[in-house]
C-alpha positions as CSV (number, residue, x, y, z in Angstrom):
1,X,-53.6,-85.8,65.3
2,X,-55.4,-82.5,66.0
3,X,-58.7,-82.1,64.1
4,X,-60.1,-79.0,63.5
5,X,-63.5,-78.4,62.1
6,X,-63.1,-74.9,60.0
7,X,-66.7,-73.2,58.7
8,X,-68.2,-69.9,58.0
9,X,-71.1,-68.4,55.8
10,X,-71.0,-67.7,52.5
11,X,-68.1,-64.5,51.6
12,X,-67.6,-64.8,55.7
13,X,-63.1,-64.8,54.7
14,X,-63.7,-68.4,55.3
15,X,-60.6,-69.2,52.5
16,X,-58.4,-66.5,53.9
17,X,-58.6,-68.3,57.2
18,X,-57.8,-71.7,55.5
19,X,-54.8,-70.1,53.7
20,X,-53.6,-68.7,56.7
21,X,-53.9,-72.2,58.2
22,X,-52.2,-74.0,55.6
23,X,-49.5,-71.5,55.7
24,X,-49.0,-72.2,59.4
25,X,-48.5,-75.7,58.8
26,X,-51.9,-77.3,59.2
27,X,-53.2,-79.8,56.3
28,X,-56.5,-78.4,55.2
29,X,-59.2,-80.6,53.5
30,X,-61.1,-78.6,51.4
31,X,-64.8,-80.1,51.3
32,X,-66.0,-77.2,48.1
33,X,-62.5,-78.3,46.1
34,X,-63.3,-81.8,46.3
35,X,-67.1,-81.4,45.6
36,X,-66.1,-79.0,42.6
37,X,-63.5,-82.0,41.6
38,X,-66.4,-84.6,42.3
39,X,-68.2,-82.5,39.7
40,X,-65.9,-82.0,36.6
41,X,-67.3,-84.4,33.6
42,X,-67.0,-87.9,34.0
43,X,-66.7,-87.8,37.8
44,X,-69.4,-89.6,39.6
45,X,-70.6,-86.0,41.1
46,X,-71.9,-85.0,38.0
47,X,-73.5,-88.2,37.1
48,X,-75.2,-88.1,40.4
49,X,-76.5,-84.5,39.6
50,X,-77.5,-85.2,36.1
51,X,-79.9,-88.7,37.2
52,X,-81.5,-86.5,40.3
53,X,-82.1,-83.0,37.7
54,X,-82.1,-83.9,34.4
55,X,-80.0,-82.9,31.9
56,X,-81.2,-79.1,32.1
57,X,-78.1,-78.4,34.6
58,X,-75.5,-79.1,31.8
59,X,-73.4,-76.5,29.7
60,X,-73.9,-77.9,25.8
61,X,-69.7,-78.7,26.2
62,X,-71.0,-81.4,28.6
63,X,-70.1,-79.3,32.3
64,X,-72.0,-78.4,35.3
65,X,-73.7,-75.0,34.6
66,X,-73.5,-73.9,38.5
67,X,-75.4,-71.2,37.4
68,X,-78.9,-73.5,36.2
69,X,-78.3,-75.6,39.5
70,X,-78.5,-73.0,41.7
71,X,-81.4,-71.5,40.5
72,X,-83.2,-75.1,40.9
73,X,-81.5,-75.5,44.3
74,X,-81.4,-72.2,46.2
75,X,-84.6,-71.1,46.5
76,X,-86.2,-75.0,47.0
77,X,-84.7,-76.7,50.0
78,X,-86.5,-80.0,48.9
79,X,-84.3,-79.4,46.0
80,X,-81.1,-78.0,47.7
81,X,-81.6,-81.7,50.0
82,X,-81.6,-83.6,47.0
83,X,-78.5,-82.5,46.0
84,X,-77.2,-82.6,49.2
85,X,-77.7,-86.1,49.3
86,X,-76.0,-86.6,45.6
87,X,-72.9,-84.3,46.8
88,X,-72.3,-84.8,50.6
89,X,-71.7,-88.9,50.9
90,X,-69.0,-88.7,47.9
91,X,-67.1,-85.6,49.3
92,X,-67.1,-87.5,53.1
93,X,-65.5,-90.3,51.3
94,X,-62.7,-88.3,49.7
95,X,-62.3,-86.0,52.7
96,X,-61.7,-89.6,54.9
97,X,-59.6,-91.0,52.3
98,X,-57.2,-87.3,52.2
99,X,-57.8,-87.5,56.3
100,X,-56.4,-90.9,56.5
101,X,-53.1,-89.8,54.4
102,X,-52.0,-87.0,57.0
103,X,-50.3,-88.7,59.1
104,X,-50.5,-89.2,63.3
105,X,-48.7,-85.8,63.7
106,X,-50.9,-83.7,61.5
107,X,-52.9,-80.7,62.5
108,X,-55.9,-81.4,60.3
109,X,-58.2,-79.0,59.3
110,X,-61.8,-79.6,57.4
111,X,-63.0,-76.4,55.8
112,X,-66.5,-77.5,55.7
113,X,-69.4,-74.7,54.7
114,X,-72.3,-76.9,55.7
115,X,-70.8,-78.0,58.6
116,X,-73.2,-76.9,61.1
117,X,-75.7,-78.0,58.5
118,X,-74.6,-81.7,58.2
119,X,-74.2,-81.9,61.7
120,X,-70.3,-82.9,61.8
121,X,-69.2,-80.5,64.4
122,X,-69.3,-83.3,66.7
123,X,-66.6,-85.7,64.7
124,X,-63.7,-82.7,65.6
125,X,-61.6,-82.0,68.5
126,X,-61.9,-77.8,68.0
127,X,-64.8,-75.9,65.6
128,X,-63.8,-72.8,64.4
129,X,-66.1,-70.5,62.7
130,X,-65.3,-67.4,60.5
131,X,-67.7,-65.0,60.5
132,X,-68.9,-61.7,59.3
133,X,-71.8,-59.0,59.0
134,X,-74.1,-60.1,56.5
135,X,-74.4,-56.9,55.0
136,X,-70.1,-57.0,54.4
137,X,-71.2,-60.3,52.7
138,X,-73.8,-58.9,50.5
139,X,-71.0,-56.7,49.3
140,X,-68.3,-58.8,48.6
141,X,-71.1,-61.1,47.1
142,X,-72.5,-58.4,44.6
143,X,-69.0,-56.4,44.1
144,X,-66.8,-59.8,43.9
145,X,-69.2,-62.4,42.4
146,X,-71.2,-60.5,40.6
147,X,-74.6,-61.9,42.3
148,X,-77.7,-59.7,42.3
149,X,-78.1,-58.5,46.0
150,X,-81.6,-60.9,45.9
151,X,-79.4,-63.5,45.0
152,X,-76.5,-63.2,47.7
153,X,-79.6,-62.9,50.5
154,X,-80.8,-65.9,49.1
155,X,-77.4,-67.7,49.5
156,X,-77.1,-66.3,52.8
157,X,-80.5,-67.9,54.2
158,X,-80.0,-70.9,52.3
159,X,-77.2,-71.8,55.4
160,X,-77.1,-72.2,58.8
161,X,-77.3,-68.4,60.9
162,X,-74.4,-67.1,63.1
163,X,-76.6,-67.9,65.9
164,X,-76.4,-71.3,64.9
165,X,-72.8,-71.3,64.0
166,X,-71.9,-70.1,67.2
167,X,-73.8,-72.1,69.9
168,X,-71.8,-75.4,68.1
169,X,-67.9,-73.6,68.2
170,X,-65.3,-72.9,70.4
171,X,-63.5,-70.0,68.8
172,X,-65.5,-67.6,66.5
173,X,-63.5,-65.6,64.7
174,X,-65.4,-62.4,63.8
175,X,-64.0,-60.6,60.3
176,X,-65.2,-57.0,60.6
177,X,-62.1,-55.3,59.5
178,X,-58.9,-55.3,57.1
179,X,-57.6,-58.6,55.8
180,X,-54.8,-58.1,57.9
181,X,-56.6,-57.9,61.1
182,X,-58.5,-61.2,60.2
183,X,-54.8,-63.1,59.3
184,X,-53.7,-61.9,63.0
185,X,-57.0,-63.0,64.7
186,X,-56.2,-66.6,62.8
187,X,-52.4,-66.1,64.5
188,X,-53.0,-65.7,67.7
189,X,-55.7,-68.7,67.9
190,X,-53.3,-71.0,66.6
191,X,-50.7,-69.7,69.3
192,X,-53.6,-70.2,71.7
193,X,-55.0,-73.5,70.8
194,X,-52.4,-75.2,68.4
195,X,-49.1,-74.5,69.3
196,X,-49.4,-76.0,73.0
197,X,-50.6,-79.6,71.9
198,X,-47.9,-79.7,69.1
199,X,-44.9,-82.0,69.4
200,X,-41.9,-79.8,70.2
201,X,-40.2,-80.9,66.6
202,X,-43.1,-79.3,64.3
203,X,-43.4,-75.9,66.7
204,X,-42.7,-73.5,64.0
205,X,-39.4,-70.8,65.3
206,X,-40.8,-67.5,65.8
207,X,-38.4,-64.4,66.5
């Protein structure tokens, strides 16, 4: 098994990178799907939130209101550590659990935001990191989320900085461009650094 530790700020193209990978033939983990799964009603996610902040961060239907937790978490790092420690032990389990179902063969990828942040680039035999200029991420952030620019700036410096990103990686993909730019980038690392340590059966043909 090849494992590959995938992260990137916040609106970096992190997911178009995963995408790419899982279209390639890699099994991706997602670490934000299972923490959003972790935290649908009656999952012990949410209970975990609920007993650390009170009742204040539910909808009245009973469901996370993201919106009421970040604004507790964000700008607080006591906070945002809190809730790290509710989130990050139940999505490791998962993430082992899905890890242990690929298979010998699998190229296994963790897309993990807080990677550099939980100190996991360590556990993974390649880190690769997506990333971006912040003010492109303020964009996407404000036109395609619909944060306040203060808000997206405050995401932003809630997480680990290129800098740091970087100094812990052995391919940084940098996403300055079009779309399809990035998805050839992702290409030719996987021709790079996948293909090679592949058994010849699961090379994908290429013309």
């Amino acid at each position: 098994m090849l494992t590959i530790g995938l992260t990137g700020g916040i609106a970096s193209g992190k997911s178009t990178v995963s995408r790419r990978l899982t279209e390639l033939g890699a099994t991706v983990i997602d670490a934000d799907a299972i923490a959003r799964a972790l935290q649908e009603p009656g999952q012990p996610g949410l209970e975990g939130i609920v007993e650390e902040f009170g009742p204040a961060v539910l909808t009245p239907g009973g469901r996370l209101d993201r919106a009421a937790l970040g604004a507790l978490v964000f700008g607080d790092p006591q906070a945002r550590q809190r809730l790290n420690a509710v989130v990050h032990p139940l999505v490791r389990a998962e993430a082992e659990r899905l890890a242990a179902a690929a298979g010998e063969d699998a190229v296994l990828v963790e897309d993990i935001p807080l990677l550099v942040e939980t100190g996991q680039h360590g556990r993974f035999d390649h880190v690769l990191t997506v990333q971006a200029p912040v003010a492109e991420r303020v964009r996407r952030m404000v036109e395609d989320r619909g944060m306040t620019e203060t808000d997206a700036r405050a995401r932003i410096a809630a997480q680990a900085t290129d800098e740091e990103r970087a100094a812990v990686s052995d391919t940084v993909l940098v996403n300055d461009g079009p779309v399809q730019q990035l998805l050839d980038r992702v290409d030719a690392w996987w021709e790079r650094h996948v293909e090679p340590r592949l058994p010849s059966p699961a090379r994908p043909d290429r013309l």
